[in-house]
N, C-alpha and C positions, 0 to 999 in steps of 0.2 A: 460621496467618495471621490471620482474624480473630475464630480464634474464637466464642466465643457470637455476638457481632455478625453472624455470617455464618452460623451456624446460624440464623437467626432467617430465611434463605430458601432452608430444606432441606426438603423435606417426611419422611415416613417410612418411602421408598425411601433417601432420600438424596440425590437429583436437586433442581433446584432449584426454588422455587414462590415467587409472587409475592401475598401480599393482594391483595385490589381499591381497599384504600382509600386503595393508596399509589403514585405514581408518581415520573418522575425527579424532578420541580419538590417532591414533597413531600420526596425526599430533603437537596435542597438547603437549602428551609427548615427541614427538623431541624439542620444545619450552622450554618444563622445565627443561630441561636437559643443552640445549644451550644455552637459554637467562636467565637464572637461577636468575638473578639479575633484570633485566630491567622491565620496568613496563609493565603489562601485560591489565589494567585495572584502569580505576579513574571513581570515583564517585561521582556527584558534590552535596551537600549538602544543597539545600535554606531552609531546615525547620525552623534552627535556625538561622543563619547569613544571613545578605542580599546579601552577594557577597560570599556566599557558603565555604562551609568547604570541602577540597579535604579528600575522604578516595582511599587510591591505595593499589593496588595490583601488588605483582609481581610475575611473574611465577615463582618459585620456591613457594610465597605461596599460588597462585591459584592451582597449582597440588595436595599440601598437601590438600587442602580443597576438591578437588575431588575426592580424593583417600578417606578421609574417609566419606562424605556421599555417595558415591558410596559404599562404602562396607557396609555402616548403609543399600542399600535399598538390597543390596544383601542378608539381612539377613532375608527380608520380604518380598522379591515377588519370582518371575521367570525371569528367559532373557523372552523377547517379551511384558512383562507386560507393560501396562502403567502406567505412573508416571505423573501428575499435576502437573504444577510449579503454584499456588496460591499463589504471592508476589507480594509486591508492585515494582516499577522502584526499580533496587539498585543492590548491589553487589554477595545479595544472591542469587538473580534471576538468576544469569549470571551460579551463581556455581551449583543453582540446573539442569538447563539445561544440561549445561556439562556433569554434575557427571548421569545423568538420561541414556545418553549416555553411561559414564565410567562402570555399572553397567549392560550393557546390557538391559536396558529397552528402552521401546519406548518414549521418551519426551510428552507430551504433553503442549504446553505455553501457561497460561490463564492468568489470573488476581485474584488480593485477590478480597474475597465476600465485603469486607468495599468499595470497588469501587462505587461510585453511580449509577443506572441505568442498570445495567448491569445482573438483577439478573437470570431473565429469561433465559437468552443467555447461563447461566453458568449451571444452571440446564439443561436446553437442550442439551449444549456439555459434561457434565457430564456425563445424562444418554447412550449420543451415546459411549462413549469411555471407560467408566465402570473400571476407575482407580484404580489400586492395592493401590496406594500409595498417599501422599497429599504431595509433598512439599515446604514447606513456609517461613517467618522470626518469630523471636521469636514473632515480633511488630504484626504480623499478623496471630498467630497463635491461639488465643482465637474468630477472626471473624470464623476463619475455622473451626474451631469445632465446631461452635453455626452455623454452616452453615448444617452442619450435623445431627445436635443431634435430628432432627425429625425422624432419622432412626434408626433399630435397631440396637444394637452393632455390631452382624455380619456382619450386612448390610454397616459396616462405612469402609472406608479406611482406613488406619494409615495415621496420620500426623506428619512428621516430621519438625522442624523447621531446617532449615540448619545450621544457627548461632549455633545450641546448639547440634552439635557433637561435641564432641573432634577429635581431629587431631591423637589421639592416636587410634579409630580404623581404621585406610588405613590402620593399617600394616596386615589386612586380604583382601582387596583388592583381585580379580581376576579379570585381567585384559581379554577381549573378546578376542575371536580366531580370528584368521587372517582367509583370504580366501572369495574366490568370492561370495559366498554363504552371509558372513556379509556385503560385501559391495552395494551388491541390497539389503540386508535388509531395514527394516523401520527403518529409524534415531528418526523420530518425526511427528506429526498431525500438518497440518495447519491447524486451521480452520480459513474457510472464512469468509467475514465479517456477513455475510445473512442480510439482509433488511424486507425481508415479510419473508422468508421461513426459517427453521431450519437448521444453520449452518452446513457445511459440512467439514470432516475432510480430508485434502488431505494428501495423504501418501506421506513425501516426505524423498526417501533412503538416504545412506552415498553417493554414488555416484553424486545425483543427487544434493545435496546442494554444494560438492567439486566443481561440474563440474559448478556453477553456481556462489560459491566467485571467481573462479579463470576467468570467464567471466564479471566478477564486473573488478576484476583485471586487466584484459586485455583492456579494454574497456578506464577505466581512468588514464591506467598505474599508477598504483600503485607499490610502493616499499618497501622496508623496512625500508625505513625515514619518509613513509608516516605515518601520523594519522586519526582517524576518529573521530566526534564529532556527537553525537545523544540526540537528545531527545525523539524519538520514543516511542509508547509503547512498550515493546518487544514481547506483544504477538500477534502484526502485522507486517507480513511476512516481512518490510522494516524496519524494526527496529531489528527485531531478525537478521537477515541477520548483520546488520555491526556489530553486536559485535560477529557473528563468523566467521566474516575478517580476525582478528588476530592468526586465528587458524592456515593458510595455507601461511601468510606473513603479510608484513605490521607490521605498530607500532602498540603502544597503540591506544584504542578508550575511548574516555573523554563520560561520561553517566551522562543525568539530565533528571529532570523527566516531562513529557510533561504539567504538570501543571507550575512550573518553569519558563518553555518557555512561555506557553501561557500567564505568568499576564505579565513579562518579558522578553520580545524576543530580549533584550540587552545582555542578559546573554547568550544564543546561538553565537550572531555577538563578541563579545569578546569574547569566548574561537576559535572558527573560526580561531580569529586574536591574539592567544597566543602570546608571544614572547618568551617566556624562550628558547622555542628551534628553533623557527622559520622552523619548519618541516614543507613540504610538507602538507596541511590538507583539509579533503573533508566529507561530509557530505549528508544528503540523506533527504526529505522533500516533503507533498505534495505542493500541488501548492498554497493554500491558507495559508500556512506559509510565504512565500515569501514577500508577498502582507500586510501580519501581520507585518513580520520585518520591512518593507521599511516606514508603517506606524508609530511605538513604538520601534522600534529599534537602533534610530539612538544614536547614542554617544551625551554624555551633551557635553554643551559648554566648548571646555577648554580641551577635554578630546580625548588624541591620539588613533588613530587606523589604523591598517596597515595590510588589507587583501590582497594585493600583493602574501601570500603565497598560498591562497586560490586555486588548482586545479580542482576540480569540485565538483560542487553541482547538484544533481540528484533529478530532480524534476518529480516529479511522482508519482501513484498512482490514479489519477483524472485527467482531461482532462487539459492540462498548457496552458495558455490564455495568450497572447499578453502583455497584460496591466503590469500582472502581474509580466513578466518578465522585462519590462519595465521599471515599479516603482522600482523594485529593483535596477536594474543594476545604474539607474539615482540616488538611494539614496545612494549607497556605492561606486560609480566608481570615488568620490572625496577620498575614503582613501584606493586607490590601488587596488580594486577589478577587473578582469579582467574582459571582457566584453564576453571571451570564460569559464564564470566557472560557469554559470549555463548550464546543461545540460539534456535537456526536455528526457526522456525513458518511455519505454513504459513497462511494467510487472503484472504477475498475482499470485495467490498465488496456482493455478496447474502448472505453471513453477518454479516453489521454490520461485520464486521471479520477476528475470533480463529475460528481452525477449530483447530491442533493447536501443541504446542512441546514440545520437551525440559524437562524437570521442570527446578523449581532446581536440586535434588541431584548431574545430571546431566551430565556434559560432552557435547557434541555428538558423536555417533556418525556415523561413516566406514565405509561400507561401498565394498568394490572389488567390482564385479561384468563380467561380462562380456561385453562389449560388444554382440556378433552377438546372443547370448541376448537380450538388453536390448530389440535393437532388435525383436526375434519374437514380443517377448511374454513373456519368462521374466526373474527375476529371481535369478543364479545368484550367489553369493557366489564371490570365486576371491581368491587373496593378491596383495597389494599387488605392484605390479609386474610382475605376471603379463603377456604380451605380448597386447592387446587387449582390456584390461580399462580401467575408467572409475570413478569417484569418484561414489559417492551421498552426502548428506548426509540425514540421516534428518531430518525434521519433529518427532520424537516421538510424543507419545498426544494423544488427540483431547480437548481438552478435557469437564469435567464437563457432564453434562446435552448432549453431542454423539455424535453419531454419522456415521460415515465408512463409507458401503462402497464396495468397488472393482466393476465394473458392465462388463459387456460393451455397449457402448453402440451396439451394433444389436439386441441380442437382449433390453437389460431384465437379466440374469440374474444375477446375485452371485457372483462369481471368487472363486475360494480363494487362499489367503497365498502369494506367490509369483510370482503371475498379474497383469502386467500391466492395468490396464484404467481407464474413465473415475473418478472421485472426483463420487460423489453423497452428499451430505449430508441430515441432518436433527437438528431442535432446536429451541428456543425463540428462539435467536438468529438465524433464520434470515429476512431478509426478508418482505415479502408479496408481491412484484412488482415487476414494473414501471411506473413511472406514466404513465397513457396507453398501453400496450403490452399490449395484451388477450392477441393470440397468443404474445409473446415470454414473458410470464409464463408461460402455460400450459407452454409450451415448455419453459421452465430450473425453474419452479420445481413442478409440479403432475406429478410422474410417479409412477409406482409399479414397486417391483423386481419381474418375469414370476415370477422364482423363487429363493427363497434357500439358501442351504448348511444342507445335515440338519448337520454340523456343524462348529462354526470360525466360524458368522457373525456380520457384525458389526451387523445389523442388532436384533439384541436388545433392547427396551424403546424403540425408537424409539417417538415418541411421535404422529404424523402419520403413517402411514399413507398412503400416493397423496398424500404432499405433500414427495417425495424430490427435492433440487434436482442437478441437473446442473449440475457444475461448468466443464466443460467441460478438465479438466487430467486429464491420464493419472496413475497413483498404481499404488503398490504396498503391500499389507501384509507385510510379513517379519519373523517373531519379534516382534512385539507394537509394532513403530516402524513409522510412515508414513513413506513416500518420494513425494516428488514429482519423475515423471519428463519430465513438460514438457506445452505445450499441445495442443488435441486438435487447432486449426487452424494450428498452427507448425508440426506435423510437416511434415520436411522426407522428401519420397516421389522418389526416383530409380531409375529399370530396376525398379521393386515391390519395392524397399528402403527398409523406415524408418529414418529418421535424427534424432535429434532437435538442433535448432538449436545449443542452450549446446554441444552435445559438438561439434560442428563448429568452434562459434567457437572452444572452449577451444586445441583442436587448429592452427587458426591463428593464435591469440594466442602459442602455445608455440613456433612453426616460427621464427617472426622479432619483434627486438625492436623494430623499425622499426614495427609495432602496436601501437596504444593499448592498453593491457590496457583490459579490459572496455566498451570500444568499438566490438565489432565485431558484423554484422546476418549471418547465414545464411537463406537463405530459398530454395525452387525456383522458377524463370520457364518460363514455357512455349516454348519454342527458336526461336517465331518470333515469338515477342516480345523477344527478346533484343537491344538496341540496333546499330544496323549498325557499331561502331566494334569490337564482338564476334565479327564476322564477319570485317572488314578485317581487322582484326590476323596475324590466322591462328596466333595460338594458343594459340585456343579448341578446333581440331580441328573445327570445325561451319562445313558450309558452310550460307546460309539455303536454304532451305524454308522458302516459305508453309504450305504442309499439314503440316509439322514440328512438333507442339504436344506433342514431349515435356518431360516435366518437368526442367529444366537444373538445375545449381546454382551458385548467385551468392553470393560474401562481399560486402562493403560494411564496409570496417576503415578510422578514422580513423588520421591518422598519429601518430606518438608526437611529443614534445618534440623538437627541433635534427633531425631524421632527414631525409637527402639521398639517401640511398639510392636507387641504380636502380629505379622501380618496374618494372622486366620483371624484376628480379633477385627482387625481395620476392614477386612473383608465381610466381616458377618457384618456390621455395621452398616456398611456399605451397600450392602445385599439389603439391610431391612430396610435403609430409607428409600434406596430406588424403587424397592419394590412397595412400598407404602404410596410414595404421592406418584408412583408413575404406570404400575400393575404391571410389571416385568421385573423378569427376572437377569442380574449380573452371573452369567454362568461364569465369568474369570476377572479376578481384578487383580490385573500384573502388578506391581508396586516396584517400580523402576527408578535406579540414581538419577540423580539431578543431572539434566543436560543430556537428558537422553531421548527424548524425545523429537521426532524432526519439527522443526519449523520453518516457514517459507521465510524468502529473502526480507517482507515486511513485519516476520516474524511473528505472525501466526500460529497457530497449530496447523500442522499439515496432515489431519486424518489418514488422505489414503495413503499416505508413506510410512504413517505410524502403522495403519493397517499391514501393509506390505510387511514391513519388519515386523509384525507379530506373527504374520502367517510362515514368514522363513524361520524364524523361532530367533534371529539375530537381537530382538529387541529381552528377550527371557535368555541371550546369555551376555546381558552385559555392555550390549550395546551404547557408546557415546554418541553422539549429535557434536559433530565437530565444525560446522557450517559456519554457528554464529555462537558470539561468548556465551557462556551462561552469566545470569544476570546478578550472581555474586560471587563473580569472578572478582 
């Protein structure tokens, strides 16, 4: 990968080590100094053109542009302050990020207010983080202050539009102090995505993000020929991440904007398969993108394409399904696509990001295990097909300088390979907190394992001690690959049976094609919380009771494309296959329009929101999901 270059932050374990005299912003300046010329940055443009207008940047003019809105925010805040990037996807987002760094302030990466759906989220992370500064684009800089202007003048941040510094003030620039002290400082706030609860801001250092591109790095060996192409939001931890790849090595990364992709997901699979330079190129996606491409993606008649350069795509973010990977690789592996370059990982946004993936080397491994087992706590390998068996996709190995052990998560105690149980981490990549969350930190990130395995553990060379984070997602190790078996508050609990959500949906995605493939919510309600139209029907089988607070089970599946279908037909259907491979019962299967559904900002299924809205009955009258486009828009 990068050789010497990346030896230069190994120490003589092997593991990774950091100087003190050098953080992200000094890496960047070694870049503009070096690569003075080359391009640092493109931007792909569909507003106006159908096949996008490139706007690039080169280090030499990315540094001028950091240098002086970095010295524009040094002339309005403190070091430590926080700074908003409130921008749309695009060029100035990249600079205010940086420059929030260059300036000694703490980053924080949102979104403009013009965003739809989103308004609540942004007030709520707003008031946790209590920004000195606003920065924006010029295009976006009249939502920002009509976002504000309910408060009083004191009360208001400044807003700077990036676009409209001159390049003439860097020359007051003060560049941050070296030393050990900046580089556990806070770089920037993740906030996560939250579903029901008020987002939370994770603090993640200069350390912690370095220690974490260069385990991106490591992982799909990356080099300095490589490229990256995203359409990520950037202010979700897998999108922000590849465009500060280019900091520490690696080429240029090609940027469009997740609406772009979503009407167009041709225009992702061609830049993928550039040719001008025919570089090494890799990209990062959740899993129902894939599934999107293989769909709307494919090239017109007539029309060449050569993804042979393709190294890996990191799929992740949401649990990566079988199918998904499937359609893909069978729509693109006629124009070269390699069969080893999608690559399922497993990551959170209290680890800056990368927790584990499948090597490059590596094609995605498929294990069928079996099901009852699954749900008990055992992870039993059985042959494909087997009657009550389920599809795991393995994560891979835990990236360098990380550690994963599997945790019995009332006891503390370290499970052996095989053994179900919680995924606690530790590393240099690993957050500090939460900001403003004194107990929640202690909580997730400040534990310690009661007791580890005499031998098989994985806890070996960790390097924290009593600073093991609970991830909060069930995990299994088997023959040397992580599996992630779902989350610890999804589990779906019926008559004291576990069930985990994906395998339920999968299960009703498969019974009838009148469902959206990967639009469907499993979640349990408590039986007297069940809506009265649950009851009327009669058949759910449940008469109400008040004092009936067993745990029911509810789907929530959008409808597919032209689909007229009986809904008592698609539910009895439904009803007979869940209850066939899984021995429960669907007491309600709501069948909801398209785009109705919540999903987190990586776009996800968001369960307990979906939950939330069925229990207020908002999601049974009609309820849209106006957050993020639907994906045939």
């Amino acid at each position: 990968m990068l050789n010497t270059e990346f030896e230069q932050f190994l120490d003589e374990t092997g593991n990774l080590h950091f100087t003190e005299d050098a953080t992200l912003v000094d890496y960047v300046e070694r870049n503009v100094r070096e690569q003075a010329d080359t391009l640092a940055y493109r931007y792909l443009d569909f507003s106006r053109e159908r096949d996008g207008e490139r706007i690039d940047l080169t280090w030499a003019q990315f540094g001028k542009r950091l240098r002086a809105v970095a010295a524009r925010l040094q002339q309005v805040t403190k070091p430590g302050d926080r700074v908003a990037i409130l921008a749309p996807q695009s060029l100035e987002y990249v600079i205010g990020f940086f420059a929030s760094l260059y300036a000694s302030n703490i980053a924080v990466p949102l979104f403009s207010p013009d965003e739809p759906g989103h308004t609540d989220r942004l007030v709520a992370v707003l008031a946790d983080c209590e920004p000195a500064a606003i920065l924006t684009s010029t295009k976006s800089a009249e939502a920002v202050r009509d976002f504000f202007s309910d408060r009083p003048a004191k009360d208001r941040p400044r807003v700077i539009a990036v676009d409209a510094v001159p390049d003439s003030v860097g020359s007051s620039w003060v560049p941050p102090t070296a030393g050990r002290n900046n580089l556990e400082s806070v770089a920037y706030l993740q906030y996560t995505s939250g579903s029901t609860r008020v987002p939370a801001g994770v603090e993640i250092t200069y350390e912690a993000v370095a220690a974490n591109a260069l385990q991106i790095y490591d992982c799909i060996e990356i080099d300095r020929n490589a490229r990256g192409v995203t359409w990520l939001p950037m202010f979700h931890d897998m999108g922000l991440l590849t465009v500060i790849l280019p900091a520490l090595g690696g080429k240029y990364v090609t940027i469009m904007s997740p609406q772009a992709f979503v009407r167009r997901p041709g225009r992702w699979i061609r830049e993928l398969a550039a040719d001008d330079d025919r570089a090494p190129t890799y990209a990062a996606a959740p899993n129902f993108a894939y599934e999107h491409a293989a769909m709307r993606g494919l090239p017109r008649d007539g029309e060449t394409l050569d993804l042979s350069n393709v190294i890996g795509l990191i799929n992740g973010s949401e649990p990566v399904t079988v199918s998904s990977m499937r359609k893909f690789n069978e729509a693109f592996a006629p124009y070269g696509l390699s069969s080893k370059a999608i690559k399922p990982c497993y990551g959170m946004a209290e680890a800056t990001l990368f927790v584990s993936a499948t090597q490059r080397d590596n094609e995605a491994l498929i294990s069928y295990v079996d099901r009852d087992k699954l749900n008990a706590g055992e992870f039993v390998p059985v042959e494909e097909g087997t009657e009550g068996s389920v599809a795991q996709v393995s994560c891979g190995q835990v990236a360098l300088s990380q550690w994963a052990a599997i945790v019995d998560p009332e006891t503390g105690a370290e499970l052996p390979d095989g053994r179900v149980g919680e995924i606690w981490l530790n590393g240099l990549n690993i957050g500090e907190g939460y900001w403003n969350k004194d107990q929640e930190t202690v909580d997730t990130f400040h534990n310690t394992i009661s007791q580890r395995l005499e031998s098989g553990t994985h806890t070996e060379g960790a390097p924290f001690d009593g600073r093991w984070m609970r991830t909060g997602d069930f995990g299994v190790w088997y023959e040397g690959e992580l599996y992630i078996t779902g989350r610890v508050k999804d589990l779906v609990i019926v008559d004291g049976r576990n069930h985990y959500p994906q395998d339920l949906e999968f299960s009703a995605q498969e019974a009838s094609s009148a469902l959206r493939p990967g639009f469907i919510a499993a979640f349990a309600v408590p039986a007297n919380q069940l809506p009265k139209e649950v009851f009327d029907s009669g058949h759910s089988g449940l008469t109400y009771d008040a004092d009936d607070a067993s745990e029911q089970l509810v789907v929530v599946a959008e409808r597919g494309p032209g689909r007229k279908s009986d809904p008592q037909e698609i539910a009895d259907t439904v009803r007979a296959a869940v209850a066939g491979r899984h021995g429960v019962m669907v007491r309600d299967l709501l069948l909801v329009p398209a785009g109705s559904i919540p999903r987190t900002s990586s776009g996800k299924i968001a369960r307990r929101a979906t939950k939330a809205a069925y229990i207020d009955g908002s999601l049974r009258g009609g309820y849209q999901q106006t957050a993020f486009p639907d994906a045939d828009a």
